[in-house]
N, C-alpha and C positions, 0 to 999 in steps of 0.2 A: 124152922122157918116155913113160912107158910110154901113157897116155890118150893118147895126142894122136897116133899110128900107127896103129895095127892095131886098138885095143882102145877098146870103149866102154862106161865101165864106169857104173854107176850109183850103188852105195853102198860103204862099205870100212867093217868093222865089226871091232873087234878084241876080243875077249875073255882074258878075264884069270880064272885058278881062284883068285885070294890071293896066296899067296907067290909068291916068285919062283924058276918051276921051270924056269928055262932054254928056255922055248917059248914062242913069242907066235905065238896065231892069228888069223890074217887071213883074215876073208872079202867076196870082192869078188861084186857083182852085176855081168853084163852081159857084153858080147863082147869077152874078155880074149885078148893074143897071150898066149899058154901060155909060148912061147921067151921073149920079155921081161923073165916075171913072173918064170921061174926064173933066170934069168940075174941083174935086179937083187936076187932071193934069196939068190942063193949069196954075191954083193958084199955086200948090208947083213948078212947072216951074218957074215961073218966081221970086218966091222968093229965090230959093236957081241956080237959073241961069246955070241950067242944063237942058238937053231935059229927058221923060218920055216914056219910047216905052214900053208899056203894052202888055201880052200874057193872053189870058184867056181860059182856058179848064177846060173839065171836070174830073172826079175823074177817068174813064178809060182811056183817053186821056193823061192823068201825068202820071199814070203810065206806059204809054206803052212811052213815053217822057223823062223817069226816069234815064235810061241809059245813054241814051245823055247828059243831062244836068251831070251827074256824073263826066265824065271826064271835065267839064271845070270849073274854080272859083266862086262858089256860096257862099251864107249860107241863110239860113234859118232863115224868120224873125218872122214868128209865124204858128202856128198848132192847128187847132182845135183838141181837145182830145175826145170821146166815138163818137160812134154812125157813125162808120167807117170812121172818119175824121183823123185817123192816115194813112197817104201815102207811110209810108217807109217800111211798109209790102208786101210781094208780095202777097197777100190772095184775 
């Protein structure tokens, strides 16, 4: 799996414009293997026949990102808990 190697990731947030335009973006917090990410990209691409546009930052980077993304359709697909891997704090 891709967390549990190289990569430590903190939050996965995927945003959505409305309809369905063929792109689902993904963005991941934290120290991501890049090769992985593209790798199991390209596989879940062509299995559910969608494109994958990946955003990766780091934990001061999302939160200063945090606003923006606020106002447009997201949610939230998982969250690391202790050890400052909660995001929706401003601390």
């Amino acid at each position: 799996m891709l967390y549990e190697q190289e990569a430590d990731p903190q939050t996965r947030v995927l945003r959505s414009q409305g309809g369905d335009t063929g792109i689902i973006d993904l963005v991941l917090v934290g120290n991501i293997d890049q090769y992985h990410l593209n790798d199991l990209s390209r596989k879940t691409e062509r299995c559910i026949q969608r494109k994958i546009r990946t955003l990766i930052m780091t934990t001061k980077e999302f939160r200063e990102f945090r606003p923006t993304l606020q106002d447009r359709p997201h949610f939230l697909v998982w969250e690391r808990e202790g050890e400052g891997g909660d995001l929706r704090s401003e601390t």
